[in-house]
C-alpha positions as CSV (number, residue, x, y, z in Angstrom):
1,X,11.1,16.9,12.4
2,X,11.1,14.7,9.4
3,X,14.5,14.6,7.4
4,X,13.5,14.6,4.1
5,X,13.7,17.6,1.5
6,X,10.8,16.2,-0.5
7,X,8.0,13.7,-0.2
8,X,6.3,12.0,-2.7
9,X,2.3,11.6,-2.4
10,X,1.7,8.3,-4.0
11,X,-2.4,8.6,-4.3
12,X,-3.5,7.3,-7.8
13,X,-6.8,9.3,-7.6
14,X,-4.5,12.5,-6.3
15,X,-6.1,15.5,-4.1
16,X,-8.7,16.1,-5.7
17,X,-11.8,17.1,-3.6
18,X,-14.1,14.7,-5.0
19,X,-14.4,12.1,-2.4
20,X,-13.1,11.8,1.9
21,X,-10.0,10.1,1.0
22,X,-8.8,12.5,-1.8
23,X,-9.8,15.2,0.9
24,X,-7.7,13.6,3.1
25,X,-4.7,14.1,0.8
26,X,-5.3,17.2,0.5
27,X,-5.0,17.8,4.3
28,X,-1.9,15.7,4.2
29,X,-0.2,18.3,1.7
30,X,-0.9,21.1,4.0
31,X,0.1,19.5,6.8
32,X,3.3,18.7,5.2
33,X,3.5,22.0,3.3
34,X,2.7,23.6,7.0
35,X,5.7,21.8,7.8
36,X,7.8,23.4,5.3
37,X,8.6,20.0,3.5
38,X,8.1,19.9,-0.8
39,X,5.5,17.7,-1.7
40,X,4.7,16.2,-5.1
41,X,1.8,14.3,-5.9
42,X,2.1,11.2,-7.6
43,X,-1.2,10.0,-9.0
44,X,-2.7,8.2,-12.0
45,X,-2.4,11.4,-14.3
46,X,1.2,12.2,-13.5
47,X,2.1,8.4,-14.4
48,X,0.6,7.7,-17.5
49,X,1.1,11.3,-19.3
50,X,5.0,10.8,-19.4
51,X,6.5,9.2,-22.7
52,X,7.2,6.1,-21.0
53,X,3.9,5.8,-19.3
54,X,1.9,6.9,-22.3
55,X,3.6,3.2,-23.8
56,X,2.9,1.0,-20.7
57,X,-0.5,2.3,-20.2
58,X,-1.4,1.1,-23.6
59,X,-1.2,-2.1,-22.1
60,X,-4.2,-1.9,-20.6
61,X,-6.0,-2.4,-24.0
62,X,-5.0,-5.8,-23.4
63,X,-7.5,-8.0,-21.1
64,X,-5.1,-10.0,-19.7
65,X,-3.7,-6.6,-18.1
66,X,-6.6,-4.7,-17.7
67,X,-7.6,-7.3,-15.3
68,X,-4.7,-7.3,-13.3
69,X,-4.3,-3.3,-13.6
70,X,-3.8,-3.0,-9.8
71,X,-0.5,-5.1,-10.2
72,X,0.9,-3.4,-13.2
73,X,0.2,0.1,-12.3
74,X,2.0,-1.0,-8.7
75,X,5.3,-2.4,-10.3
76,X,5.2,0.8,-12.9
77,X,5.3,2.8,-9.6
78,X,7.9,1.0,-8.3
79,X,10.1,1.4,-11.3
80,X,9.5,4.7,-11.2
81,X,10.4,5.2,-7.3
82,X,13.7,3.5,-7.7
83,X,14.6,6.0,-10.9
84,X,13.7,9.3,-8.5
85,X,15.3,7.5,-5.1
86,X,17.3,10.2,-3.2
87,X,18.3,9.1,0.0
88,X,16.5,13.0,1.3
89,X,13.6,11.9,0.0
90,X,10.3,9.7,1.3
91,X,7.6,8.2,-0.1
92,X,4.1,8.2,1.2
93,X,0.9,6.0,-0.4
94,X,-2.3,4.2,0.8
95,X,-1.0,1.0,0.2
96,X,-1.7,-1.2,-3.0
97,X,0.0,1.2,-5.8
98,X,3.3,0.8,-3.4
99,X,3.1,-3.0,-2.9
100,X,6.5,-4.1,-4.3
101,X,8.0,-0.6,-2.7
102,X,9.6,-0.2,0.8
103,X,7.5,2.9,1.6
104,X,8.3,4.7,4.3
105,X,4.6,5.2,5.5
106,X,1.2,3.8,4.8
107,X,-1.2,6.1,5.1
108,X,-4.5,3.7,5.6
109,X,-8.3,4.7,5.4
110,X,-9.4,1.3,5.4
111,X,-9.1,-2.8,5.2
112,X,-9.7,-3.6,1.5
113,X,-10.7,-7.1,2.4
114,X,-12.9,-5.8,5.0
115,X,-14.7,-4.0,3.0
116,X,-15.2,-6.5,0.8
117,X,-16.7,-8.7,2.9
118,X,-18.5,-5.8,4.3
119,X,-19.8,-4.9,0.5
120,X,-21.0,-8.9,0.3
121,X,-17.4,-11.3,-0.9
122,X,-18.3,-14.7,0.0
123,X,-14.7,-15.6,-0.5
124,X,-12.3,-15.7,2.6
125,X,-9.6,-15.4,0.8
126,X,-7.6,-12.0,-0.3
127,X,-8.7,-10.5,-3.9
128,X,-5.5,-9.3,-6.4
129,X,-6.0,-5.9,-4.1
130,X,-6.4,-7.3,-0.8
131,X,-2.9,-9.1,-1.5
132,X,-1.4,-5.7,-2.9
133,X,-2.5,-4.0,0.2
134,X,-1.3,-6.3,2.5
135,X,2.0,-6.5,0.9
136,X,2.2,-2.5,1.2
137,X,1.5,-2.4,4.3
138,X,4.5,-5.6,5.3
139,X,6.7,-3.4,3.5
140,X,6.2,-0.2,4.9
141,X,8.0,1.1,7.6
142,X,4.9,2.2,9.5
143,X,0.8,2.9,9.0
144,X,-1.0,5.4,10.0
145,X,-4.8,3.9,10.4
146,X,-7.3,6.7,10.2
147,X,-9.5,4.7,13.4
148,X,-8.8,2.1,15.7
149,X,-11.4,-0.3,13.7
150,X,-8.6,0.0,10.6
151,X,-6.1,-0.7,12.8
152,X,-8.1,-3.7,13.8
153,X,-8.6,-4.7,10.7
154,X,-5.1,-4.7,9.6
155,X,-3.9,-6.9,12.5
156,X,-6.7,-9.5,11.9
157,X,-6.7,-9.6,8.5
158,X,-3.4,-8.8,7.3
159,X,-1.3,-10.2,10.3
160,X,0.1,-6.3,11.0
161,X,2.3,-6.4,14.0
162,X,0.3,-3.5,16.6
163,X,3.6,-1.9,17.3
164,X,4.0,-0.7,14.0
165,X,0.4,1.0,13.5
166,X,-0.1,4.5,14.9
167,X,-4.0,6.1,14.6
168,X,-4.8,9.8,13.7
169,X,-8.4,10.6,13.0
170,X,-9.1,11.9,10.1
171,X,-9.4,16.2,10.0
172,X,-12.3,18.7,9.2
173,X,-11.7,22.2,7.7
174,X,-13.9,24.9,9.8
175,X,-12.5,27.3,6.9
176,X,-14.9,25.3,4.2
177,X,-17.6,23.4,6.7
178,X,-19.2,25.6,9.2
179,X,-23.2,26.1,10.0
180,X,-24.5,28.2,7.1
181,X,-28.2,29.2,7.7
182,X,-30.4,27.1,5.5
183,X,-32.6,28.8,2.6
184,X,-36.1,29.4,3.9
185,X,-38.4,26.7,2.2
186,X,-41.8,24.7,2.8
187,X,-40.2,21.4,2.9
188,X,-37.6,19.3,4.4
189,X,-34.6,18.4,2.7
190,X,-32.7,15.6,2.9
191,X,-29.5,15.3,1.4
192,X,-26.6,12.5,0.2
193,X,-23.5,12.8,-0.8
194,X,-21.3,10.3,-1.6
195,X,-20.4,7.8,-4.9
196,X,-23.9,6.2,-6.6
197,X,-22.4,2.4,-6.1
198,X,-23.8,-0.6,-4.3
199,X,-21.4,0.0,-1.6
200,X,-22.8,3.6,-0.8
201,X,-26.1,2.0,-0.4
202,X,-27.3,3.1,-3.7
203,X,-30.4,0.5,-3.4
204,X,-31.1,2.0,-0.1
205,X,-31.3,5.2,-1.6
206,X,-33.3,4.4,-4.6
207,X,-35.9,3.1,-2.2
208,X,-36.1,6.5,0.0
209,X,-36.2,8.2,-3.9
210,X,-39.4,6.1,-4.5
211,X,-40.6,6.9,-1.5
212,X,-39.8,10.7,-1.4
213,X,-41.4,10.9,-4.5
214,X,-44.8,10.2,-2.9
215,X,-44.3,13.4,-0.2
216,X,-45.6,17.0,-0.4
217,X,-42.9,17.9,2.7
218,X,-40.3,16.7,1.7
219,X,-37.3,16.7,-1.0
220,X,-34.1,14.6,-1.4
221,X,-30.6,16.1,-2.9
222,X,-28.1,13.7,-4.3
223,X,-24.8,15.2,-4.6
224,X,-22.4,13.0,-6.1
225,X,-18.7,13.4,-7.5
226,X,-19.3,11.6,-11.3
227,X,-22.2,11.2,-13.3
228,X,-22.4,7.2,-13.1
229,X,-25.5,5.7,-12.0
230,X,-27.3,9.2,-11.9
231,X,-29.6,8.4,-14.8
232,X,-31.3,6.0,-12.0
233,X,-32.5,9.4,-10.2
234,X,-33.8,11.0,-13.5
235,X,-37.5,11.9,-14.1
236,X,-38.1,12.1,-10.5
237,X,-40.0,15.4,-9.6
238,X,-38.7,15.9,-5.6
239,X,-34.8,14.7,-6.2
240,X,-32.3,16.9,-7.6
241,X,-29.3,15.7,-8.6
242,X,-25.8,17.7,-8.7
243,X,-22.4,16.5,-9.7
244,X,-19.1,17.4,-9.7
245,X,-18.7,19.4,-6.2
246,X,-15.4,20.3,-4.9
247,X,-14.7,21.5,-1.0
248,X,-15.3,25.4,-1.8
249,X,-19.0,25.1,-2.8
250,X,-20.3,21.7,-1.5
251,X,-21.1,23.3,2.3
252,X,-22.7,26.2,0.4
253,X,-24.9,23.6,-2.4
254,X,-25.9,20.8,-0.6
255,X,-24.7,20.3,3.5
256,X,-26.6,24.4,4.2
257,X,-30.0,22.7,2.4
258,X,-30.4,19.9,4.4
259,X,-32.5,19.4,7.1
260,X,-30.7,15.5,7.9
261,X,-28.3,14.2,5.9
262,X,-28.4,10.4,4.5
263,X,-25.8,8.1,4.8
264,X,-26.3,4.5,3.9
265,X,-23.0,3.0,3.7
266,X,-22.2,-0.5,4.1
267,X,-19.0,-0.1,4.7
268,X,-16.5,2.9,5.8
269,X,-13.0,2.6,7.2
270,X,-13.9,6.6,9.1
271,X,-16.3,8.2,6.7
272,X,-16.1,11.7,6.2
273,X,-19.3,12.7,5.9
274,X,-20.8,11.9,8.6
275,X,-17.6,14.9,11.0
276,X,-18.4,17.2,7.6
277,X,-22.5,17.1,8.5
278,X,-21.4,17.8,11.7
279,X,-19.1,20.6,11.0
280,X,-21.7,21.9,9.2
281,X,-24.3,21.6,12.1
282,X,-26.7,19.4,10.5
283,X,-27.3,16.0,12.0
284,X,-26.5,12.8,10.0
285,X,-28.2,9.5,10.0
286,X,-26.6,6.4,8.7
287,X,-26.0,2.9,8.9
288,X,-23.3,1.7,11.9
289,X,-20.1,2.2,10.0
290,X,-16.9,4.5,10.0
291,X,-16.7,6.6,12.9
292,X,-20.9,7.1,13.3
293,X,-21.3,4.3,15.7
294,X,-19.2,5.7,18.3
295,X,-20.5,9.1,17.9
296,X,-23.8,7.9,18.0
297,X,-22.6,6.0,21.6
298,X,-21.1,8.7,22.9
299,X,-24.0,11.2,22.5
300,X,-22.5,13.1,19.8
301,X,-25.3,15.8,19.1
302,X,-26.6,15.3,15.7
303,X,-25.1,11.7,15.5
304,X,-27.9,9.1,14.5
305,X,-27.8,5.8,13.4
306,X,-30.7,4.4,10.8
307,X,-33.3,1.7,11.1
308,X,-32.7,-1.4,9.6
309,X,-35.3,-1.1,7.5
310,X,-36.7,1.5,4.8
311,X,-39.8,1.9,4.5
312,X,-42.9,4.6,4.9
313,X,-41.9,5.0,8.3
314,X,-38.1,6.6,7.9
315,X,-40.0,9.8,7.3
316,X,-40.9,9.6,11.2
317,X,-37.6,9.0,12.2
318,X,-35.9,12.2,10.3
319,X,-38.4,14.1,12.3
320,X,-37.7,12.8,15.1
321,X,-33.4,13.3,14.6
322,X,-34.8,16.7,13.4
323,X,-36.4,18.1,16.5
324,X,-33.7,16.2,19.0
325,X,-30.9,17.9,17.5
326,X,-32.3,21.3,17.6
327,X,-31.8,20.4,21.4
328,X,-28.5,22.3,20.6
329,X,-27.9,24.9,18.0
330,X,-25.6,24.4,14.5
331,X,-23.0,26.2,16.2
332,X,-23.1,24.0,19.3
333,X,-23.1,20.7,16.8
334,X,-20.1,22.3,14.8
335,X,-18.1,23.2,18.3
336,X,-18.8,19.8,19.2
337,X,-17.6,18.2,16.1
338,X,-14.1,20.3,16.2
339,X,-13.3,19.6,19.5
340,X,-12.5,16.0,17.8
341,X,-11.4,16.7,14.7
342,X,-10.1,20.1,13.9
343,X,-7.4,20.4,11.5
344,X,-5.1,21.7,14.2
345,X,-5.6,18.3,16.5
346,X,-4.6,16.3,13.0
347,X,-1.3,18.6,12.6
348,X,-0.7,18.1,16.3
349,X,-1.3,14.3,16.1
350,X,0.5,14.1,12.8
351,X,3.9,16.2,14.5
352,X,3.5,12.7,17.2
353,X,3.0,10.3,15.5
354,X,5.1,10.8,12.3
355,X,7.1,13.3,12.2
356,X,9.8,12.6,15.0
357,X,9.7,9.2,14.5
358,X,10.5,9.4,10.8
């Protein structure tokens, strides 16, 4: 069991349930919580709304740190670590805001530079984050990779000895994603959630808007956790657009409407949409990223991966995803789903790779 009397949570976007890494947080605080361990989260909010940080974040007014706010905000951190150090307490972060910190874990959901290249860099070498990454994760005792493709990453493009990287899977909830019959309609819905960026495949999905927009059967939902970018989706008469979801109602508002769920990310260190469709018995189609590939390899019901292209002819393939995964019923697709990822496997894996070793 872990000697410490209190962790710190060092995620600058905190818990909350806007997005999979911040749900991911949130599963680490129960977990730890589960654990009977004192948690306290230490995220953008709880830095800046102190005396001192209410000073230093007027920095940031200033270009010259504004453009290197990644740095700043991680030596802030440190500063602040050293002040609260108790030899019973740890620290815990996903890398960058602890770069000049000897955390005790890493907790890593993805290769920044990866993704970078992944989301188009041109550049081999390692942007301002990249560099604060890598240095968090050289300091750290050891990482915790949320897939074996992280893990990968970390060793190729970081230089991360093997030995000190452990993998645990990221967790699904059955208590807030499980098959909820879908409202009785004469159209097919299909349904994205994630951030409106170019990363996300916003382009892609403008270009199935346009061409949903020309259908009598079918409808597209775009669920997304902040308003930016939405005003690209407006005037559209089959795509509806909510924001600001949280965990409780998303299942209920946009994952028990769809008949296939959208994913067209280039880039995803797990991606936790694709086990939450899942969970929810719905099937999922996306691009080869994350964890989707090797569901889709493995014959994970409800597990597709997209064309390359699209065009007039995607409609075609939702049907067809449609009717194969009715092959098995949402229930089966959920069961499925939890055999790999239940919350209970993540403590489980969590108590072994962590805990006694901490």
């Amino acid at each position: 069991m872990i000697k410490a009397r209190k962790i710190y949570l060092v995620f600058l976007n905190g818990k909350s349930n806007a997005g999979g890494a911040e749900r991911m947080v949130h599963y680490l605080d129960e977990y730890l919580k589960s654990r009977k361990i004192l948690t306290e989260i230490i995220d953008e909010d709880r830095l800046k709304n102190s005396f001192i940080g209410k000073l230093y974040w007027k920095l940031f007014n200033i270009r010259h740190f504004e453009k290197r706010r990644a740095k700043y905000i991680a030596r802030y951190i440190t500063v602040f670590l050293w002040l609260h150090y108790r030899s019973n307490k740890k620290v815990i972060s996903n890398g960058e805001p602890t770069a000049y910190y000897p955390t005790d874990c890493v907790i890593s959901h993805g290769c920044f530079h990866k993704m970078e290249l992944d989301y188009g860099r041109r550049n081999p070498k390692l942007s301002r984050i990249a560099r604060l990454q890598m240095k968090a994760c050289k300091n750290a005792k050891k990482i915790i990779a949320v897939e074996d493709n992280v893990k990968k990453d970390l060793m190729q493009y970081y230089g991360i000895n093997q030995d000190k990287i452990s993998v645990v899977p990221n967790c699904i909830d059955k208590t807030n994603f499980y098959p909820i019959k879908k409202p009785s309609t004469d159209f097919k819905t299909i349904v994205y959630i994630g951030r409106l960026e170019h990363g996300k495949g916003i382009a892609e999905l403008q270009e199935l808007s346009k061409l949903v927009e020309k259908q009598n059967d079918w409808r597209l939902l775009i669920a997304s956790n902040n308003p930016s970018n939405t005003e690209l989706f407006q005037n559209l008469h089959n795509t509806e657009i909510l924001v600001g979801l949280t965990i409780d109602n998303i299942n209920e508002l946009t994952y028990s409407r769809a008949d296939i769920v959208f994913y067209p990310s280039y880039s995803e260190s797990f991606g936790m949409v694709t086990i939450e469709a899942l969970a929810c018995g719905r099937p999922i189609a996306g691009n080869p990223v994350g964890v989707l590939p090797k569901l889709a390899k493995d014959e994970q019901p409800g597990a597709y991966l997209l064309p390359k292209q699209i065009d007039e002819n995607i409609f075609q393939f939702f049907d067809y995803c449609i009717e194969d995964s009715r092959k098995f019923t949402p229930e089966e697709i959920h069961e499925f789903a939890m055999k790999k990822f239940s919350i209970e496997s993540y403590f489980e894996q969590m108590d072994k790779h962590f805990l006694k070793n901490t």
